[in-house]
C-alpha positions in Angstrom: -29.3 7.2 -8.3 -25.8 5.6 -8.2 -26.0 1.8 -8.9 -23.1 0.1 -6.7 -21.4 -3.3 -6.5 -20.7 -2.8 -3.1 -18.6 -5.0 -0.7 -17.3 -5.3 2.9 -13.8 -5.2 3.8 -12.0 -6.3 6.7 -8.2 -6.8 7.4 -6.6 -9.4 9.4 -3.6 -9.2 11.7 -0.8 -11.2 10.4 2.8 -11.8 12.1 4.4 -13.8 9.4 6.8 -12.5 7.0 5.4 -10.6 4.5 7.1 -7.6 1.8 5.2 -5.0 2.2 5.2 -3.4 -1.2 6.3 -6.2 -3.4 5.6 -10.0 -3.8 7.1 -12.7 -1.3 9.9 -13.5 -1.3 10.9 -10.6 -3.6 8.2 -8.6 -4.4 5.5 -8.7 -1.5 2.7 -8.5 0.5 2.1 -5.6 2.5 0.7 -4.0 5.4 -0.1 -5.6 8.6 -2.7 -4.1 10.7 -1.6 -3.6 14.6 -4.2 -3.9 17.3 -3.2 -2.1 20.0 -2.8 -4.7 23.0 0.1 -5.4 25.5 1.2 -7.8 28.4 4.1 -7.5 31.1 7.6 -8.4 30.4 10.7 -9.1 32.5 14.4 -8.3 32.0 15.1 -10.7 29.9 12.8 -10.6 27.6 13.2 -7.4 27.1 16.9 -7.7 26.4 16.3 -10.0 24.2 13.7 -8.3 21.2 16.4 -5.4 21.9 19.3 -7.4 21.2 16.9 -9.2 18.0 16.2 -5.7 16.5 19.2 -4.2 17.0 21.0 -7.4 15.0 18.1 -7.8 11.9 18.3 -4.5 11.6 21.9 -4.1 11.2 21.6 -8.1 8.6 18.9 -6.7 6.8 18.3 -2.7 6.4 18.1 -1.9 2.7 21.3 0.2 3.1 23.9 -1.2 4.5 25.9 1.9 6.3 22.3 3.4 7.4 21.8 -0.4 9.1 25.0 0.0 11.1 23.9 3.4 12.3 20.0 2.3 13.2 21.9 -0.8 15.1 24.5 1.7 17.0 21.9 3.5 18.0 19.8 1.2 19.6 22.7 -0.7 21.3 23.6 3.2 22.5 20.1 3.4 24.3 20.4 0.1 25.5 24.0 0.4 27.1 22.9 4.3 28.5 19.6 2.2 30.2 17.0 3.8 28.7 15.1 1.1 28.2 15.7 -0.4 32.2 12.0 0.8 32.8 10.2 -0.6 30.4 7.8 -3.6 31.7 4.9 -3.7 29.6 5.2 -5.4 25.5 3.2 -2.2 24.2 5.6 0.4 25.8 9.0 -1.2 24.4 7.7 -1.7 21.0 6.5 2.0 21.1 10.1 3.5 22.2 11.8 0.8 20.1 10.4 1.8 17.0 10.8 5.5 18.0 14.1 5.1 18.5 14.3 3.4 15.5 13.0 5.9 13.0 14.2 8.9 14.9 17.8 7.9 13.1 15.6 7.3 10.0 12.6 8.2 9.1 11.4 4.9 7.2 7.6 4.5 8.6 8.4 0.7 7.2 11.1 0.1 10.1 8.9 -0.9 13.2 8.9 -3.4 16.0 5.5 -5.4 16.6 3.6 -7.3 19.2 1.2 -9.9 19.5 -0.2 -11.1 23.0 -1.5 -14.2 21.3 1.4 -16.5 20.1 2.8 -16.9 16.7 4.9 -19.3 14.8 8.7 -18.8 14.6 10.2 -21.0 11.5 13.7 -21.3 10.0 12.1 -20.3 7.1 9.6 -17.3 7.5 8.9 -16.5 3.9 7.0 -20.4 3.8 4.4 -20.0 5.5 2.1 -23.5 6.8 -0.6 -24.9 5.0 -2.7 -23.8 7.6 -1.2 -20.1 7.9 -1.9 -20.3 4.1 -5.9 -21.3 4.4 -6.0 -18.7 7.4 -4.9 -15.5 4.9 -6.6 -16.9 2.4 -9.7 -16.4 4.5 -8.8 -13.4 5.6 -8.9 -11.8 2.3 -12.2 -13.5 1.3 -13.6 -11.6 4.3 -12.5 -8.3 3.0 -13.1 -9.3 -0.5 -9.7 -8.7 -1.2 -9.5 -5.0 -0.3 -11.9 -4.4 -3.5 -14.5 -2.6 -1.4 -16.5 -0.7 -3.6 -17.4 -0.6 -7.6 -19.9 1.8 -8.2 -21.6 3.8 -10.9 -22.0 7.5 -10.2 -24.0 10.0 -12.1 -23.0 11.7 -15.2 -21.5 7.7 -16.3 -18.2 7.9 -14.1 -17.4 4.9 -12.6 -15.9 4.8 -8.7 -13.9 1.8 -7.8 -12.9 2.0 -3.7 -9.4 -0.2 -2.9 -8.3 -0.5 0.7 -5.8 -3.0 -0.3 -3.6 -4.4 -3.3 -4.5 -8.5 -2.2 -2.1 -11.0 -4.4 -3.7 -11.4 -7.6 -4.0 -14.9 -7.1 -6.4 -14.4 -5.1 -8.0 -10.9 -5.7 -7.7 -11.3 -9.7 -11.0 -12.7 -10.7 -12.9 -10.1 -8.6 -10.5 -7.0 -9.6 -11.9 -8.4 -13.1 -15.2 -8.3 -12.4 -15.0 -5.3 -10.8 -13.0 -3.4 -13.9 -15.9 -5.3 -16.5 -18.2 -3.5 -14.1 -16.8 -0.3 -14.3 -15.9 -0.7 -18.2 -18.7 1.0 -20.1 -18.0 4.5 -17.5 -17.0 7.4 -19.5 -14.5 8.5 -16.6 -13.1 6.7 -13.6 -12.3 7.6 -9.7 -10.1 5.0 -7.7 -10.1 5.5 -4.5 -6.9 4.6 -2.7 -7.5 7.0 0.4 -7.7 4.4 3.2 -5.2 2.1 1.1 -1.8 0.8 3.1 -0.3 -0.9 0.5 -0.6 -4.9 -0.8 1.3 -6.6 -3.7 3.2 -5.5 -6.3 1.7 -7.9 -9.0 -1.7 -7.0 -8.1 -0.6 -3.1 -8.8 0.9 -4.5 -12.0 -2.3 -5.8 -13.2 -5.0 -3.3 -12.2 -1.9 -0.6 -13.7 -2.5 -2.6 -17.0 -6.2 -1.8 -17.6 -5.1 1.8 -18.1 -2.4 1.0 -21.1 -2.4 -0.9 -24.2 0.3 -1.7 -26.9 3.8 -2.8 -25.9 4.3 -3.6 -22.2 5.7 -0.2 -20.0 8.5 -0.2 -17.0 7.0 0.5 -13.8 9.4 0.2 -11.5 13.2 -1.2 -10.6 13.0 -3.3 -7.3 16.4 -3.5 -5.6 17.1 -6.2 -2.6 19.7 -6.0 -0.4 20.1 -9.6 0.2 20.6 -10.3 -3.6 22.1 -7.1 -4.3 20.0 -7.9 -7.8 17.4 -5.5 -9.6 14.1 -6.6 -10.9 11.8 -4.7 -13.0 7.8 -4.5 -13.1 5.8 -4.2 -16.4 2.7 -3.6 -17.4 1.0 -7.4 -18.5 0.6 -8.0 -21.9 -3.0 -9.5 -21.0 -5.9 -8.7 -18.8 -9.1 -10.7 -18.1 -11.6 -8.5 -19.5 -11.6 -5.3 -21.5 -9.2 -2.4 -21.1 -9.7 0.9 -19.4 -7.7 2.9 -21.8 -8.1 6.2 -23.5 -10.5 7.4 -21.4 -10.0 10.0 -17.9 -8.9 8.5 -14.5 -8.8 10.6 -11.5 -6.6 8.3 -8.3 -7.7 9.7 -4.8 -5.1 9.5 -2.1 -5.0 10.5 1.5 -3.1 10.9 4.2 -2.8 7.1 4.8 -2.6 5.7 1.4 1.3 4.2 1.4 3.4 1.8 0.0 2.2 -0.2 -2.8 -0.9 2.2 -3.3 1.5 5.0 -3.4 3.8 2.9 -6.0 0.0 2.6 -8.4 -0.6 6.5 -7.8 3.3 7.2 -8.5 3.5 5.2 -11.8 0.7 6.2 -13.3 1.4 10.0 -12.2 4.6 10.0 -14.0 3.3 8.3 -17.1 0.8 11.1 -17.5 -1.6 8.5 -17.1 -3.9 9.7 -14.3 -4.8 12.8 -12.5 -4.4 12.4 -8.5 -6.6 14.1 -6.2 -6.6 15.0 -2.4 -4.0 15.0 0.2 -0.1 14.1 0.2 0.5 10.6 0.7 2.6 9.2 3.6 6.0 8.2 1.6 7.2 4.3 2.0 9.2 3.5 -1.5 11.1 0.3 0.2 10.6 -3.1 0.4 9.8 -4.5 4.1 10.0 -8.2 5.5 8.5 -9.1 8.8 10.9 -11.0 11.1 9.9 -12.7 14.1 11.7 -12.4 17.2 9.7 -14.7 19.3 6.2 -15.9 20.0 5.3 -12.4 20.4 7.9 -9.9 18.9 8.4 -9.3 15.2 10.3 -6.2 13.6 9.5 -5.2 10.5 12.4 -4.3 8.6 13.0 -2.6 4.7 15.3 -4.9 2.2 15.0 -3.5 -0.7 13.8 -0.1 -2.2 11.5 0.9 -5.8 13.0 3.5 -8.0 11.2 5.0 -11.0 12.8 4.2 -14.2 11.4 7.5 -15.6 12.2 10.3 -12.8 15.8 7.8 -10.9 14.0 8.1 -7.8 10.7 7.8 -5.7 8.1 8.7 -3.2 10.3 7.3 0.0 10.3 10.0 2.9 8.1 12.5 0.6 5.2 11.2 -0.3 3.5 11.9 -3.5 1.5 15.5 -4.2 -1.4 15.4 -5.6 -2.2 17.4 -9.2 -5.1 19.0 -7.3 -4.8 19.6 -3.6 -8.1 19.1 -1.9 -9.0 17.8 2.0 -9.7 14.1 1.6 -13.0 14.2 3.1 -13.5 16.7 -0.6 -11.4 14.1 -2.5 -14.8 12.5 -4.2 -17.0 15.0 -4.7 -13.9 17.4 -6.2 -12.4 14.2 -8.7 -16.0 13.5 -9.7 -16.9 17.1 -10.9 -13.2 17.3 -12.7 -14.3 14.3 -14.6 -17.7 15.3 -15.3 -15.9 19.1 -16.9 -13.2 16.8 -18.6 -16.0 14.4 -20.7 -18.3 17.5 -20.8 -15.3 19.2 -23.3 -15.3 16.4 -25.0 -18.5 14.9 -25.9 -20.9 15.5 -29.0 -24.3 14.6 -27.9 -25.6 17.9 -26.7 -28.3 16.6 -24.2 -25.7 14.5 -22.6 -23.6 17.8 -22.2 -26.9 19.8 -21.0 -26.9 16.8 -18.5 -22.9 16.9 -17.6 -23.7 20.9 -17.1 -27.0 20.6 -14.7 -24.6 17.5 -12.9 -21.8 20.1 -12.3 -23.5 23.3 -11.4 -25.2 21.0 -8.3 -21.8 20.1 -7.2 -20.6 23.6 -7.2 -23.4 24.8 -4.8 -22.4 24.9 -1.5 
């Protein structure tokens, strides 16, 4: 029987500005959820979120000649009247945002609606004290994207993220979640319905895999700063390290951004195995701006690079060490680290047990 800390997660919308890989304002917050919903709009309304993403694109865009290009290209459409018959929100941010990647393909780069009303500030990255209690409640309901800790049989452990919450928030769970999972021979993480979060929280759950002298992650560039930061691993964790012992990261089709940056990092470093499908490749560094009460356009600033391979996982994604369906991902990670600790334990009823465990799961 599998014994399971076992929570509910839920996102919430959000139209503020966020980062979608690293902290706010530099490293940030990630992935908004859209719900699809839409409302009529007149001519100039319309001209105006075109004229809005047209000119933060061009301010903002992590590279500066691609930004001229993306801008040229929507002012192009615009001019040529291809948007003239557009009257509903959900249809121009649809074409917008196809127009917008079809001269790059960044799945970061998107126009957004909202039929109910948002806040419009000077200063988007400070968000209100009420804006504040509202995502703080938010990621209470979802328990901070920690959505399942769980021990499976043959003593692997299974921990389930569907988000990388700030770890001022998430960290006192993430650590009862890891002292949960600490005395598993083996762990799974589970990153396949995973969008992305915050960088810092990816630093910390990265640092239960390492000990010794802090390791380079990542090299954050901005665009507005044209400065560099770096990510290490912490030199403390609540709790007891997860270190010298197997870790198998399952991805899918949707895991991005700053779950991709945890499964890239640790892929590199030899740290990990990953298991299942290729990811959906988003390396930069994205800041919501709104447009108006109902418009934002989320736009990369900044970009990650890998201090170990000079590049990244932008536009390719990241390919798994084994291949597998992700509907398999589970059930195929769980029987590699059931053959991995069966090589190397020395109690041989334990290993009679690892054998029976892994000739069930190769039945069909």
């Amino acid at each position: 029987m599998n014994h399971a800390l076992s929570f509910c997660a839920r996102g919430a919308i959000t139209m503020i500005a966020l980062l979608c890989l690293i902290p706010a304002p530099g490293p940030g917050q990630a992935q908004t959820q859209e719900i699809r919903e839409d409302m009529p709009i007149d001519k100039t309304m319309r001209t105006s979120v075109i004229d809005a993403v047209a000119r933060y694109t061009e301010e903002n865009y992590v590279f500066s000649d691609r930004a001229r290009e993306i801008a040229r290209a929507i002012r192009r459409h615009q001019k040529d009247g291809a948007y003239n018959d557009i009257t509903s929100a959900d249809a121009l941010v649809t074409r917008l945002t196809a127009d917008l990647q079809a001269v790059t393909p960044d799945r970061h780069l998107k126009v957004m609606f909202s039929a109910e009303a948002r806040p419009v500030r000077d200063t988007p990255s400070e968000p209100s004290a009420e804006e504040i209690a509202q995502r703080r409640l938010g990621a209470v309901r979802r328990n901070f994207g920690i959505e399942r800790a769980e021990h499976l049989d043959g003593n692997v452990g299974y921990l389930k993220l569907t988000k990388f919450d700030d770890p001022a928030l998430a960290g006192e769970t993430l650590a009862a979640a890891m002292r949960f999972l600490g005395n598993t021979d083996g762990l799974l993480i589970d990153l396949r319905q995973n969008g992305g979060g915050h960088a810092d929280m990816v630093a910390l759950l990265t640092s239960y895999f390492f000990d010794g002298e802090p390791i380079h992650l990542v090299d954050l560039y901005s665009r507005k700063t044209g400065e560099t930061s770096q990510s290490w691993t912490l030199p403390y964790v609540p709790g007891p390290r997860y270190t010298n012992k197997p870790v198998y990261v399952l991805t899918g089709v949707r895991t991005f951004s700053a779950a991709e940056q945890f499964t890239y990092c640790l892929q590199k470093l030899g740290r990990v195995v990953v298991v299942g499908e290729v990811t959906r490749g988003g390396a930069h560094l994205a800041e919501i701006f709104m447009i108006n009460l109902h418009f934002a356009i989320m736009v990369p600033v900044g970009n990650a690079t890998s201090p170990l391979t000079k590049s990244n996982w932008e536009g390719t994604g990241i390919t798994p060490d084994v291949v597998t369906p992700g509907d398999a991902a589970v059930r195929t990670a769980h029987r590699l680290a059931l053959e991995k600790l069966l090589d190397t334990t020395p109690d041989e009823l334990h290993a009679d047990y690892l054998k029976m465990l892994i000739a069930e799961m190769k039945e069909p």
